[in-house]
Residue, then its C-alpha position, 0 to 999 in steps of 0.5 A: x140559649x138563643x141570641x138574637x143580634x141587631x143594629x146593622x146597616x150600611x154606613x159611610x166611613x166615620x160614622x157609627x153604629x149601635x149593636x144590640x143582642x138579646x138574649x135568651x133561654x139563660x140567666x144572663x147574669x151568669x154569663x160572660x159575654x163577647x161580640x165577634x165578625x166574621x168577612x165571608x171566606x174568613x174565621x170568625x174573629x174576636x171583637x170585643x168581652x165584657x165581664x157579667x157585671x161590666x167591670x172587665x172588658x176587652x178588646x181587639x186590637x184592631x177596635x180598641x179606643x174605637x169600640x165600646x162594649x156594654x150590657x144590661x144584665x135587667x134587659x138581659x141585653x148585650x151592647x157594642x157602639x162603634x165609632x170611627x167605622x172603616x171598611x176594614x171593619x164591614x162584617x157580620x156581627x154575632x155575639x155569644x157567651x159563656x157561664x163565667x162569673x169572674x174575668x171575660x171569657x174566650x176569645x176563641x170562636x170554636x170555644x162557643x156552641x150555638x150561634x145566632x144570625x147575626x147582623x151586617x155591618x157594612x162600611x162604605x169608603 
């Protein structure tokens, strides 16, 4: 499985910004599906899950009602819109998954093999 993540970029305080993830090397579909970040000299954390067909999702405390997950099982393709943005949440951003056909999968970072580059978010005040 590969995941190739995009959409990062320096933005002010308040502004917003759209995260995208292809994937591929899987049947996208069967898959549960997360975003997580990661600060240099911190753990990877739990941002955001979605459930294979969409009708679950979840979030961190700390993005909830600000952070919205979507995905397009026919684009194979994983979605995070921010809004809101703070220099709290400058990261950067990998998304991952897990074959899960009900609920949302781990939140645990340790829970998931390979991952890919990822993609800066940096946040300026």
């Amino acid at each position: 499985v590969q995941f190739s993540e995009s959409g990062g970029g320096l933005v002010q305080a308040g502004g917003s910004l759209r995260l995208a993830c292809v994937v591929s090397g899987v049947t996208f579909k069967n898959y549960a599906m997360a975003w997580f970040r990661q600060v240099p000299g911190q753990e990877r954390e739990f941002v955001a899950g979605i459930s294979w067909s969409s009708g679950i999702r979840d979030y961190a405390d700390s993005v909830k009602g600000r952070f919205t997950i979507s995905r397009n099982n026919n684009e194979d393709a994983l979605y995070l819109q921010m809004d809101m943005l703070t220099p709290e949440d400058t990261a950067v951003y990998y998304c991952n998954g897990e074959e899960r056909m009900f609920g949302v999968g781990s939140r645990k970072p340790g829970d998931f093999g390979s991952w890919g580059q990822g993609t800066q978010v940096t946040v300026s005040s």
